[in-house]
C-alpha positions in Angstrom: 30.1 91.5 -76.0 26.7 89.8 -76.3 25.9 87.9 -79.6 22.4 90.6 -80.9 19.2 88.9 -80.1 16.9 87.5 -83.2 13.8 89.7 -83.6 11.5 88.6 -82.0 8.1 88.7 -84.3 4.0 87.2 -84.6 4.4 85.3 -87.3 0.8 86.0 -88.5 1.6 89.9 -88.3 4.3 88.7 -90.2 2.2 87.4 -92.8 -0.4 90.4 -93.2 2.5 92.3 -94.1 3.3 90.2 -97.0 -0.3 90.1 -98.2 -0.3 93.9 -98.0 2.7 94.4 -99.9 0.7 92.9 -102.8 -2.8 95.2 -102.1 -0.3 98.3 -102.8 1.1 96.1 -106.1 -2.4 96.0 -107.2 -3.5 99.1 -106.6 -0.8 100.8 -108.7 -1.6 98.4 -111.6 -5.5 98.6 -111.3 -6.0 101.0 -114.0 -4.3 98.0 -116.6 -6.2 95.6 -115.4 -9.8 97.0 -116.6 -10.0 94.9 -119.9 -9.5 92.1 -117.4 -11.9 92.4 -114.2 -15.1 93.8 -113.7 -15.5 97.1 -112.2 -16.2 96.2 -108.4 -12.8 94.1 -108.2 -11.5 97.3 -110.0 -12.9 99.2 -107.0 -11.6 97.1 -104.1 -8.2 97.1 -105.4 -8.2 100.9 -105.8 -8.2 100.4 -101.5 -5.1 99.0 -102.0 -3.7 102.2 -100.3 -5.2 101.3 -97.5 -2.3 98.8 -97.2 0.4 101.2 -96.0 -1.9 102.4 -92.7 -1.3 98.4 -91.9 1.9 99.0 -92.5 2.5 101.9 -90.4 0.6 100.0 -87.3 2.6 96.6 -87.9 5.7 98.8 -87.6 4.8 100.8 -84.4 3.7 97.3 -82.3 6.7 95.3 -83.8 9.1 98.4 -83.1 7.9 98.6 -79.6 7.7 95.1 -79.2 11.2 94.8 -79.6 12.9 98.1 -79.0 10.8 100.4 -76.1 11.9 98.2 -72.8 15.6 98.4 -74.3 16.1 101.8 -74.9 13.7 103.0 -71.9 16.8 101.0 -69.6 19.6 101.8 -72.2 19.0 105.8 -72.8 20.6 107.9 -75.3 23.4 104.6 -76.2 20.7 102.6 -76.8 18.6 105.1 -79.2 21.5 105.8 -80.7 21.8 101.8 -81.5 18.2 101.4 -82.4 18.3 104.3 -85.1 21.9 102.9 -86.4 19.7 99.8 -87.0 16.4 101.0 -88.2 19.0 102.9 -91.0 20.7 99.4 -92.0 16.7 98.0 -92.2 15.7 100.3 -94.8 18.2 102.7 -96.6 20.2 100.2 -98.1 17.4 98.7 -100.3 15.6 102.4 -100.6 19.3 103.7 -102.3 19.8 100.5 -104.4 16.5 101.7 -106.1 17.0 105.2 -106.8 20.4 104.4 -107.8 18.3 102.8 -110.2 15.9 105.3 -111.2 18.5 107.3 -111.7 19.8 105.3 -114.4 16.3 104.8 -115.5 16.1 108.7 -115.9 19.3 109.0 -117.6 18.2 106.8 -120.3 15.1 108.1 -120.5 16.6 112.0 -120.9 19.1 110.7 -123.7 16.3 109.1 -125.7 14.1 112.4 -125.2 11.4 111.1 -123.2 9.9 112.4 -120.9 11.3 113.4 -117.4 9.2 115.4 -115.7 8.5 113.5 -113.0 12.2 113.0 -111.5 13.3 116.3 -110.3 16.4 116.4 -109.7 16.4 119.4 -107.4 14.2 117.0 -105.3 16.7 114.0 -105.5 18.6 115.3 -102.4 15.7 114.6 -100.0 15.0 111.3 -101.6 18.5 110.0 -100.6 18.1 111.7 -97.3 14.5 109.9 -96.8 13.4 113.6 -96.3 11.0 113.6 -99.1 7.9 113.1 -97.8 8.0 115.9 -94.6 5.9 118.7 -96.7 8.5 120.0 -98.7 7.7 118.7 -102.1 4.3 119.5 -104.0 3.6 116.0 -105.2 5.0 112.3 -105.2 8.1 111.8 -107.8 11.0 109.0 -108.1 9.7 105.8 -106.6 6.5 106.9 -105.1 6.0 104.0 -102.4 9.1 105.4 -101.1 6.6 108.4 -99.5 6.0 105.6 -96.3 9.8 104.9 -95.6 10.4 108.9 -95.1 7.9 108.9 -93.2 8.8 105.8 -91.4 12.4 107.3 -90.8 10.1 110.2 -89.0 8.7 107.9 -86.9 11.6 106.3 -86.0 13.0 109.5 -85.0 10.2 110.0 -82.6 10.3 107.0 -81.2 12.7 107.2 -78.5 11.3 110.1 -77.6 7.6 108.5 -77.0 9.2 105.9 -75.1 10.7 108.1 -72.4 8.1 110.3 -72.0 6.2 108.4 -69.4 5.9 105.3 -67.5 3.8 103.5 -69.9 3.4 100.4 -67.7 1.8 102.3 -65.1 -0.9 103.8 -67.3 -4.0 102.3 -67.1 -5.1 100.3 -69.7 -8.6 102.1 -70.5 -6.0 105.4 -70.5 -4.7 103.4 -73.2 -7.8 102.8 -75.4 -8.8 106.3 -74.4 -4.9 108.0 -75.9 -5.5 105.1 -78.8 -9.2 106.7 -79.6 -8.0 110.4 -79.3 -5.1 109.1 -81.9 -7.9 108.1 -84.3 -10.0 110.9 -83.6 -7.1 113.8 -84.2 -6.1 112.0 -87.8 -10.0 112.4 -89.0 -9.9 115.8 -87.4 -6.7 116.6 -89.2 -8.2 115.1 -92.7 -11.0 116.7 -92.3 -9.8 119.8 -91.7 -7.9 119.5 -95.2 -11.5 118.6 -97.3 -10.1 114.9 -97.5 -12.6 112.0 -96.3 -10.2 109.2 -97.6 -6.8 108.0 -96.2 -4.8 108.6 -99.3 -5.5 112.2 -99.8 -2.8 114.8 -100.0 -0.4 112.5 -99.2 3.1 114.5 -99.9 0.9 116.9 -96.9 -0.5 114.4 -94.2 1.1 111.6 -95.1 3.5 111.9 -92.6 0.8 112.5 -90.0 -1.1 109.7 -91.4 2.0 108.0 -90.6 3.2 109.0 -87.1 -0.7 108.4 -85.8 -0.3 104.4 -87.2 2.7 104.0 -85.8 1.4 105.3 -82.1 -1.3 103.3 -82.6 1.0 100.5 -83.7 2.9 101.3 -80.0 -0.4 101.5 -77.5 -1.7 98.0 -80.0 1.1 96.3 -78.5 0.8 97.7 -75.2 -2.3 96.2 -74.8 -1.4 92.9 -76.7 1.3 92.5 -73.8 -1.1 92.8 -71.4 -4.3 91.2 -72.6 -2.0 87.9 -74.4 -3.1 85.8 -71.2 -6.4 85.8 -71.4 -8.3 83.5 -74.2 -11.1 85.4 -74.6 -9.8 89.1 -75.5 -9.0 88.4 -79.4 -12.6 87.9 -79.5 -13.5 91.1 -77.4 -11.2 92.6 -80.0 -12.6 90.9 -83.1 -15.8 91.9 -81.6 -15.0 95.5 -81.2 -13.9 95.6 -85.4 -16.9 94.1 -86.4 -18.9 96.6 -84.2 -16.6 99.8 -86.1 -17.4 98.1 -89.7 -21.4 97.5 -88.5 -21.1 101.1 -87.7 -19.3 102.4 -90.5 -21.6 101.2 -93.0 -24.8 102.0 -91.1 -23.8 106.0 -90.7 -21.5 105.6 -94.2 -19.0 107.2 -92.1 -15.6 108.6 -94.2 -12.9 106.3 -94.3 -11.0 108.6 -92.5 -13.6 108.1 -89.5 -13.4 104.3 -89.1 -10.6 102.6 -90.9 -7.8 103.2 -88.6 -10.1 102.1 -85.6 -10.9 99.2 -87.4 -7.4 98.0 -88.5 -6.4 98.7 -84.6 -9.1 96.4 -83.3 -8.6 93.8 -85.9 -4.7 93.3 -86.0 -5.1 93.3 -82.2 -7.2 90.8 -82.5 -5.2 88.8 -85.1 -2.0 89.2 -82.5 -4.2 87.8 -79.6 -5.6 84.6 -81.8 -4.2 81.4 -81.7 -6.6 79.8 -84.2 -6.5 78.4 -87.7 -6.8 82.1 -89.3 -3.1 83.1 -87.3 -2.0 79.5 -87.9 -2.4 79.8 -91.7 -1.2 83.8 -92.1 1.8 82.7 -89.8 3.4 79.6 -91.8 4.8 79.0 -95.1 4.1 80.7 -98.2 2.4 83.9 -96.6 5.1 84.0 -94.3 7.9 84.4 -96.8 6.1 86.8 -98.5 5.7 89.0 -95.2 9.9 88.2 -94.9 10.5 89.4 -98.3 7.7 92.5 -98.8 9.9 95.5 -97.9 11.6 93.9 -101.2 8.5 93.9 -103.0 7.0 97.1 -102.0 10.1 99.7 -103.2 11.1 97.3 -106.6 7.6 96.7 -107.7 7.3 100.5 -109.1 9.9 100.6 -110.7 9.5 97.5 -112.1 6.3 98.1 -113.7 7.2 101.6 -115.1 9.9 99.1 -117.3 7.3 96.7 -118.1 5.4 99.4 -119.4 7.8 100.6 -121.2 9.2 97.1 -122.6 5.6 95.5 -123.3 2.7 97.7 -123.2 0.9 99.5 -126.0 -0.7 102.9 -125.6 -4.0 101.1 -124.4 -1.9 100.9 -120.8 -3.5 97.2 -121.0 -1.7 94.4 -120.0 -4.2 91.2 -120.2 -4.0 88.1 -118.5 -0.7 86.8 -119.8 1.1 90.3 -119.1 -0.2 90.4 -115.4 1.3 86.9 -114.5 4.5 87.6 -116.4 4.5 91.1 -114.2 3.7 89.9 -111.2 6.5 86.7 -111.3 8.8 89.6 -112.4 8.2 91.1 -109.2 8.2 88.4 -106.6 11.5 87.1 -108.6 13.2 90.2 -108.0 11.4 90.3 -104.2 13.5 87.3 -103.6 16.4 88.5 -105.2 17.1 91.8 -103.9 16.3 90.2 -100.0 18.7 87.7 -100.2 21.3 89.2 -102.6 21.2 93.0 -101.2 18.9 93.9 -98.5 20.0 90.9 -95.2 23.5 90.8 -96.4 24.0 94.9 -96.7 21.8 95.0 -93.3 24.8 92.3 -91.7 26.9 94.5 -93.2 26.6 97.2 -91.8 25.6 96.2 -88.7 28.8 94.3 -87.9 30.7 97.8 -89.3 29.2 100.3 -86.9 29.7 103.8 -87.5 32.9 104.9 -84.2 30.0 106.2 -81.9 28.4 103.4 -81.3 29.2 101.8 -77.9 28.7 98.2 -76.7 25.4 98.0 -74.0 24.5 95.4 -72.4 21.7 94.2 -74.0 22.3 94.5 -77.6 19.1 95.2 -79.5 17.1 93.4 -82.0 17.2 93.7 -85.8 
């Protein structure tokens, strides 16, 4: 049989991911960082949720990028194979850490602290990567974890949206059209909830929240494919997110209005450049910090919760000195758990199949 492909990845992409994965770090350690920074940097780091809708479109245009010709010529075989390997990608890393909440809990329960926040009834959709499909009443466990069950939703879907038409033959202002009602529908849907920012309600409509990035992810690198030729369209498209933001702050439009437009047009236009801007998001540091973020966005919770525990006083403050020594905490165990438990268990199990899985042609990418 065929030796698997490599992924095939933008490496600037690559490295918005990484820089993401340290807006969400941020935002969930804002509130001990007030003794430290003023109240606008206190503000702009409270976006920091805005990070995962990046996330969810990096993972639609990347996932179609590698997977939709594959499994649109290999049918069920090959979206039975793309699943298998969107399941090695994420669960082993995603149980390694609730295997260690779990301990967490357990020491927590026997030196009568408090536990309210790790139900146990709910622990059974957590290892199923179920919890975040409406059926809980708020975030519990490791709460970044909310975005992989509702990845594992999309990915689901995604074989599905592949099939269901000829996507080549639609035309591409069909595609901007289907990419504005997209954008249009998750307002609507917000909206309709009394939410005007992203991150409400999110154990309700964050799963919608994330099947709409990830299609917008999908028709993004539609149009990247076909607009990659031509020099000028990363400025159209650069053009096109200034024009959202112009407008955005003109009408003070809610978040929910503008932001996911704006993310499509300006990580489109990001994919399309070639200049110094992709050049310094695509190399080095930033891009090992996109290669190890998954890492860094399910540990750091977890991680901070012990710091907290270990270091901080009731003041919740960590000063200057306690945010470095956090934040090396966290990129030492990033780099740690990527190349000590998340590529090796993903090789794993990759190379130990479950019995259904049958040899095609053209094996599929990581």
């Amino acid at each position: 049989m065929a030796q698997a492909q490599a992924p095939r990845h933008l490496d600037a992409l690559t490295g918005i991911r990484g820089i993401a994965a340290w807006g969400v770090v941020l935002y969930h350690i804002r509130l001990s960082l007030v003794m430290i920074c003023p109240p606008w940097l206190i503000a702009i780091l409270g976006r920091g949720y805005l990070a995962v809708d990046l996330f969810f479109m990096l993972s639609g245009f990347v996932i179609w990028y590698n997977y939709a010709e594959r499994i649109a010529a290999g049918g069920w075989a090959a979206a039975r194979l793309f699943l298998w390997r969107r399941f090695t990608r994420v669960w082993p890393l995603h149980g390694a850490i609730l295997l260690a909440f779990i301990g967490l809990v357990a020491v927590l329960a026997a030196t009568g602290r408090d536990t309210a926040g790790y139900p146990l009834a709910e622990l059974p959709l957590h290892v199923l990567l179920l919890q975040n499909w409406g059926f809980t009443p708020r975030l519990s466990w490791n709460h970044p974890a909310w975005s992989i069950s509702t990845e594992m939703a999309a990915y689901l879907v995604f074989p599905a949206l592949v099939v269901a038409m000829q996507w080549a033959r639609v035309p591409t202002l069909a595609l901007l059209a289907l990419a504005g009602a997209v954008a249009v529908a998750l307002h609507a849907g917000f909206a309709a909830r009394g939410y005007d920012g992203l991150g409400g309600d999110i154990t309700h409509l964050g799963l919608w929240r994330c099947l709409a990035g990830f299609v917008l992810g999908c028709l993004m690198c539609q149009l990247w494919q076909r607009w990659r030729a031509y020099r000028i369209a990363w400025l159209i498209a650069a053009t096109a997110c200034a024009a959202i933001l112009g407008l955005a702050a003109m009408l003070s439009l809610a978040e929910t209005a503008f932001v996911p437009a704006a993310f499509f047009a300006g990580l489109l236009a990001l994919a399309l450049a070639h200049g110094p801007l992709s050049r310094v998001l695509g190399g080095g540091a930033l891009h090992y910090l996109g290669e190890i973020s998954y890492s860094t966005y399910l540990v750091h919770f977890l991680l901070f919760i012990l710091f907290k525990l270990a270091f901080v006083d009731r003041s919740l403050q960590i000063g200057w000195f306690g945010l470095a020594a956090y934040l090396a905490m966290v990129l030492t165990a990033s780099v740690v758990l990527y190349h000590g438990l998340e590529k090796p268990a993903q090789r794993w199990l990759n190379a130990n199949p479950p019995r259904w899985r049958r040899p095609i042609q053209r094996p599929l990418a990581d």
